[in-house]
C-alpha positions, 0 to 999 in steps of 0.5 A: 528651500521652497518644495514643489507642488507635487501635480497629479492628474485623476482618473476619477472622483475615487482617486482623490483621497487616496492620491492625497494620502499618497501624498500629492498636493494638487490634481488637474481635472475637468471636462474634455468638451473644455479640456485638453487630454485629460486622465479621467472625465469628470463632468459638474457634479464631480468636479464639485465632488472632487474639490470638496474632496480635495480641500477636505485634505487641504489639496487644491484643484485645478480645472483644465479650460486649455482645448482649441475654442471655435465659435459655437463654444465661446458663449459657454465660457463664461457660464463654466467658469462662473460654476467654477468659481461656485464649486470653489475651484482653486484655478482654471487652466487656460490657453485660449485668450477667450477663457481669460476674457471670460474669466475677467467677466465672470470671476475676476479672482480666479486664479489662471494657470497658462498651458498651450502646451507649445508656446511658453518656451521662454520667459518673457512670453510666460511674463507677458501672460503673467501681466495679463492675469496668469499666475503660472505658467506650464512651461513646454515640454521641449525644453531643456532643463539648462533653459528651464532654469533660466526662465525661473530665474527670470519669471514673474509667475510661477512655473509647472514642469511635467517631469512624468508621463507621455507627451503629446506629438501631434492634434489635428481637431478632425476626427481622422481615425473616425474618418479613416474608418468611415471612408472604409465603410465600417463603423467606429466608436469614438467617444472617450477614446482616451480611455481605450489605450489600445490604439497604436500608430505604428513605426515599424522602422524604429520599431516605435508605437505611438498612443492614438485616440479621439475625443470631442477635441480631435485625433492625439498623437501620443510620445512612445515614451514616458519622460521620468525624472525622478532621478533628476528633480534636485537642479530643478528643486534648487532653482525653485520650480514650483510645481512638478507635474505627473501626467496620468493620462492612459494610465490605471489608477493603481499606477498613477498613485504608485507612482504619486508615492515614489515622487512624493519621497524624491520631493522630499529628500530634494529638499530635506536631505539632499545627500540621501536622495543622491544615494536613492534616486535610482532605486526610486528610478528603478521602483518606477521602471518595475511599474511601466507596461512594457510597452513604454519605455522611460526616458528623460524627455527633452530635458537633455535632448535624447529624445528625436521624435 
């Protein structure tokens, strides 16, 4: 039985050596002036620091190039990309069609993983984007985990499930928090906003706080949840996904490597002793819970449609 790639998201060029001692196989960095929601800014030098770490430990690097693009960023692409081929980036992330032409122009053996975080919810359109030079797909976070494994079963590329962490609800490429502020007369600071965490949409009927925050790519609207599946991995394991995803983003990086350890062991017993990670996994599910701010109660996404938001 294959072993997922185990995918976790830095906060800084720090975390690398210590999450790959944790035992993760894979990190997601980059920018956010190309990327979309990402755990920790990492601009050239320590995208450069970060894969030479990485491959020190035989990890692998994935930069994230999946952001909204508008005109004025489009003669970039090609120049970021051909930097990342120059820094021996192991693949580039990407939703937007100009960061697949520009990478044909620029580094035609770069390896390209398709997220759009919404769109690939079935097979056939994760093929389509294989045929058109992706070697992955991140499959949608709405999905439950009766179709997910339909798509594998199906899929000519590789795919990525996230399995830990809060999803995005809602991104509007205006900067309305800032904008609120400014109509009220009061100054606000944006930038990296996604480092703040103390920023809430509040639903007082279902007594629900939603993480919000601003970048350079608009106003995020996070899940009050966060999906766990650590107690659930084994009918994903046997259908042969091949990446599981921990998404990091407003989390301390002494949570995110606790919980890089606790996956890596459910990983493992998936595969090498499937009857012991039957007896463990909700202890592992209760290692997890004793981590989470009490602010963010676990669920399990829409694997099994429990969540309504």
């Amino acid at each position: 039985m294959k072993k997922p790639e185990l995918l976790v998201t830095p906060v800084s060029v720090g975390d690398i050596v210590p999450l790959s001692i944790a035992g993760a196989d894979a990190f997601v960095i980059g920018e956010q002036r190309y990327g979309l929601r990402l755990a920790g800014e990492f601009d050239r030098d320590a995208i450069v620091k970060a894969v030479d770490l990485a491959h020190s430990h035989n990890k692998k690097v994935y930069i994230a190039m999946n952001a909204i693009f508008h005109n004025e960023k489009v003669d970039e692409l090609e120049d970021y990309i051909h930097f990342l081929k120059e820094a021996k980036a192991d693949a580039v992330i990407f939703g937007d069609p100009a960061v697949l032409m520009a990478a044909r122009l620029a580094a035609p053996e770069m390896k390209l993983h398709w997220n759009t975080e919404t769109t690939a919810t079935n097979w056939y359109t994760c093929n389509y984007w294989g045929r058109k030079g992706a070697r992955r797909a991140v499959i949608a976070r709405e999905i439950n985990i009766d179709a997910i494994v339909e798509m594998k079963e199906h899929a000519e590329v590789e795919l990525e499930v996230q399995v830990h962490g809060m999803t995005a609800m809602f991104q509007s490429k205006r900067s309305l928090l800032g904008n609120y502020f400014e109509y009220q007369g009061k100054a606000m600071e944006v930038e990296n906003r996604q480092q703040a965490g103390d920023m809430f949409l509040h639903d007082k009927e279902r007594d629900n706080k939603y993480p919000i925050f601003e970048d350079e790519n608009g106003t995020h609207i996070m899940s009050p949840n966060d999906i766990c599946m650590i107690d659930e991995l084994q009918e994903m394991v046997e259908a042969g996904i091949d990446s599981f995803k921990i998404d990091g983003i407003l989390k301390c990086p002494e949570y995110i490597l606790e919980v890089t350890k606790l996956y890596r062991k459910a990983i493992d017993l998936c595969v090498e002793n499937p009857d012991q990670y039957d007896e463990e996994k909700h202890s592992l599910f209760a290692n997890i819970e004793e981590l989470q701010p009490e602010n963010r109660p676990l669920d399990t996404g829409f694997f099994f449609k429990e969540t309504v938001y």
